[in-house]
N, C-alpha and C positions, 0 to 999 in steps of 0.2 A: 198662344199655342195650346195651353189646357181649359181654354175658355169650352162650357160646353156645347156651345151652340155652333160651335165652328164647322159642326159638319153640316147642320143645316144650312149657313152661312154657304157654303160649298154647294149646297144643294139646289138653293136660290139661283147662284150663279149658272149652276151650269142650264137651268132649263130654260133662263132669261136668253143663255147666249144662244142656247137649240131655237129655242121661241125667235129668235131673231134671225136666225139662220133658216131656219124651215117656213117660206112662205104660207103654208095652208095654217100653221098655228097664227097669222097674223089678225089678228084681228082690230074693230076701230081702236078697242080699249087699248088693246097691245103697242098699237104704233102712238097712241097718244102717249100713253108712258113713258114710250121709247124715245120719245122726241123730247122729253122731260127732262133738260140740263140740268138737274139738281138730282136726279133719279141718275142720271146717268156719269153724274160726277161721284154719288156715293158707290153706283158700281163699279166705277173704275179705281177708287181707291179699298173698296172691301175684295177687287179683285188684284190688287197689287197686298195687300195683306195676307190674301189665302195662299198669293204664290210663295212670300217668303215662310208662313207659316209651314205651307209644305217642305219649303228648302230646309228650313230650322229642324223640324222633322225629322228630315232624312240624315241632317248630319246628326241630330242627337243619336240618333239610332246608332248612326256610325259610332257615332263617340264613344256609345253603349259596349258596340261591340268591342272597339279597343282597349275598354276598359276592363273588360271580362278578359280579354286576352293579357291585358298587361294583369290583372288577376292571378288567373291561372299563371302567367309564367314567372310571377312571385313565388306564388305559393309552389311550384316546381321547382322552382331554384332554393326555394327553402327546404324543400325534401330532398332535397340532392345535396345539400349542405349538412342536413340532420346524417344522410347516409355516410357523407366521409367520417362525418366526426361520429357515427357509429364504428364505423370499418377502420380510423385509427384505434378509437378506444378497444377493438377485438384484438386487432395488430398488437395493441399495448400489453395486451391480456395475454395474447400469443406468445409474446416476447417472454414476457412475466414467469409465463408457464412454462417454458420449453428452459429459461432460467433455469426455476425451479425442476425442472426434469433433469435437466445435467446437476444441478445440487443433489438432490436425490442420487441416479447413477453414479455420481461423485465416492456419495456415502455410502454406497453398496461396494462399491470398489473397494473405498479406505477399509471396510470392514473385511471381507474376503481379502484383501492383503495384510490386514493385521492378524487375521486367524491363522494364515499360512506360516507364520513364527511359532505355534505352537506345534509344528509338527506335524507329520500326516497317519502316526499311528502307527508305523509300517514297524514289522518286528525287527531289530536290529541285529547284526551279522552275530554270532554266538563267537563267545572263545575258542580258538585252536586249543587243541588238545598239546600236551606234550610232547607226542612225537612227531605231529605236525608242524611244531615250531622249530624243531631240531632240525629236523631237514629244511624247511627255509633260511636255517643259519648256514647251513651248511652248504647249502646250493649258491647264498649270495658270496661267503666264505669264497668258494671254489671258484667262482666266475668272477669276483674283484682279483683274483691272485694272475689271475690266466691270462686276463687284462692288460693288469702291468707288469706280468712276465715278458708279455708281448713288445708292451710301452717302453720297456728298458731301453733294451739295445735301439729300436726304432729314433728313439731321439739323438741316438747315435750321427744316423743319416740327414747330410742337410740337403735342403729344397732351396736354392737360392740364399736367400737372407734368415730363414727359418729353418724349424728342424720339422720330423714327423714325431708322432704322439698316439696315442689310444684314446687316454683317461679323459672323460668327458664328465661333468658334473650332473649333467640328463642321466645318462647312462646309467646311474647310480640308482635313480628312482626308477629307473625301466629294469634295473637286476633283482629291486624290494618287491616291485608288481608279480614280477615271473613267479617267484618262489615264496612268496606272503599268499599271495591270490591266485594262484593260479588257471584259477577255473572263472575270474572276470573275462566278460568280454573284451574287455581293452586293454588285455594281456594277452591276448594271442598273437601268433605270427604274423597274419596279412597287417594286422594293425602297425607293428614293431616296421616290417620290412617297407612299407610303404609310408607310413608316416615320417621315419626319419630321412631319408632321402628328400623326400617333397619337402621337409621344411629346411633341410639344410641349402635347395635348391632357389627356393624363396629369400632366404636369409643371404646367398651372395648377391643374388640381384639387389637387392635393397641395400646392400650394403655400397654395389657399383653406383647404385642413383642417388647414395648421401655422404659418400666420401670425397669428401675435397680433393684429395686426391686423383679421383678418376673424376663421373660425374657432379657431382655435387649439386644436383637438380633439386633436392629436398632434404629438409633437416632433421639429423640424425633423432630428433625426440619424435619423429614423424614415422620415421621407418623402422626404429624401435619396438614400438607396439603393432605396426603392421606387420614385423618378423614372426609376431607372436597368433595375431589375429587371423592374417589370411591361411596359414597352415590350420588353423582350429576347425575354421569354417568348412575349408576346402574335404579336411577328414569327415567332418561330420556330415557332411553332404554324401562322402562314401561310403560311411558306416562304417568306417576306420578309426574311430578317434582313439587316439593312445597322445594323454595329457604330457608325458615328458617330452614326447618328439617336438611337440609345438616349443617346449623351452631351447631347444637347444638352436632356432634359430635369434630369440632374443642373444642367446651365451653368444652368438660367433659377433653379431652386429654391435653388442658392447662388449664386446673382447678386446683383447690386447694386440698391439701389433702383429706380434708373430703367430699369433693365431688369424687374422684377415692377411698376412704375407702368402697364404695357402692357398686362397682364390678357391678358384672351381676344383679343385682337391681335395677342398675340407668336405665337399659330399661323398669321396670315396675314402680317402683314411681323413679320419675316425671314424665318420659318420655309416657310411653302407659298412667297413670292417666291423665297427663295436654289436652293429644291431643283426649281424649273420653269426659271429660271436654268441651273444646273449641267446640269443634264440638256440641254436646248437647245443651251448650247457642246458639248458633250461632242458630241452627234452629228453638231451639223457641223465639228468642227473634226476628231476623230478617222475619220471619211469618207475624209478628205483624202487619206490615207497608202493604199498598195497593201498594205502590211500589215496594216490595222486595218481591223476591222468591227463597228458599233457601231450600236444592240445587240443583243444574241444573241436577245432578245424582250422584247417590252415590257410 
């Protein structure tokens, strides 16, 4: 096949077979040759050589080219393998990083939450004066006595298995707010009148849905802090928050019997009575004073 006379070889042949084939090329010399069994047995076998030479040829070529292609789709399947295990190692890197990026925002948090313990700077409420203290004794004085002037005989009267009452333990820290602070926001009226109701309202429902007694759909350490939680929520959503109201529906839900014998009554006495009460003293008693003025709005 790489012999280099092969194309001459080819060459011979073909003008031998035109020469035999084209009468006018024939000549004496020509047909004697031609008639030459020994002439004509080497061109029948240099022409069975040039045929498979060709054949060999053509499949090496082939083979050439499959080989180039099985090449090429090496060396692409080996770029494509270099690419994943690029694109994991990034992935990896990616990973690593975005780690390190919540470590990072981790420690920007832990820091800005541990700064927040030293305080925010803000100037702290200054002392009452003397005569302002005096009147806050005197307004809580006045409005605890009035209370349980009221509470006395009231527990006189019974309600079935219980009696009726005023004195509430919230109530106490809503009579320090009135006349301690008066001028907070979460000592004014709409806060008082509307937060103790909503939670005292809160406070028997949850009381119906974890009392064995009635319901008993959920356990009292469940709706305990919910007495306390849904009224906090519910105010602040209103811009009503006043902190003692939210206690006084934990007070009814871990109360004493005779305190849950009152049902849906415990929101009108004590609850709506104490906080129309307090409110009442508070504004006329804190009037009184050339420093107070009460309330900022109602």
């Amino acid at each position: 096949i790489v012999h280099p006379a092969l194309q001459t070889v080819v060459g011979c042949l073909l003008l031998f077979r035109a020469g035999c084939l084209i009468p006018e090329h024939r000549n004496q010399n020509w047909i004697s040759l031609s008639e030459n069994e020994n002439l004509q047995a080497a061109i029948n076998s240099s022409a069975h050589a040039v045929y498979w030479a060709t054949r060999f040829e053509v499949e090496i070529a082939h083979w050439g080219e499959l080989r180039v292609h099985r090449e090429e789709a090496l060396e692409a399947l080996a770029q494509e393998q270099l690419a994943r295990t690029n694109l994991t190692a990034r992935g990896g890197a990616s990973a690593r990083g975005k780690q390190g990026s919540y470590l990072v925002k981790s420690g920007h948090w832990l820091r800005k939450y541990y700064h927040k313990f030293k305080g925010q700077r803000q100037i702290p409420m200054p002392p009452s004066t003397w005569q302002f203290t005096w009147w806050a004794v005197l307004g809580t004085v006045i409005c605890m006595l009035l209370i349980d002037a009221i509470s006395q005989p009231l527990e006189d009267v019974k309600y079935g298995a219980t009696f009726l009452f005023l004195m509430l333990n919230s109530i106490v820290s809503t009579i320090a707010t009135l006349f301690a602070v008066p001028s907070s926001p979460l000592a004014q009226p709409r806060n008082i009148l509307v937060g103790y109701p909503l939670s005292a309202a809160v406070a028997v429902a949850l009381d119906l849905l974890s009392n064995p007694a009635h319901l008993g759909v959920i356990p009292i350490w469940v709706a305990a802090p919910l007495a306390a939680a849904i009224p906090a929520a519910a105010l602040a959503k209103l811009g009503m928050m006043h902190p003692p109201a939210c206690a006084v529906g934990m007070v009814y839900v871990l109360g004493a019997p005779h305190l849950k014998a009152l049902s849906w009554l415990f929101i009108a006495i004590p609850v709506v009575t104490d906080a129309v009460l307090v409110v009442i003293v508070a504004v006329l008693i804190n009037n009184l004073s050339r420093d107070r003025s009460f309330p900022l709005y109602w």
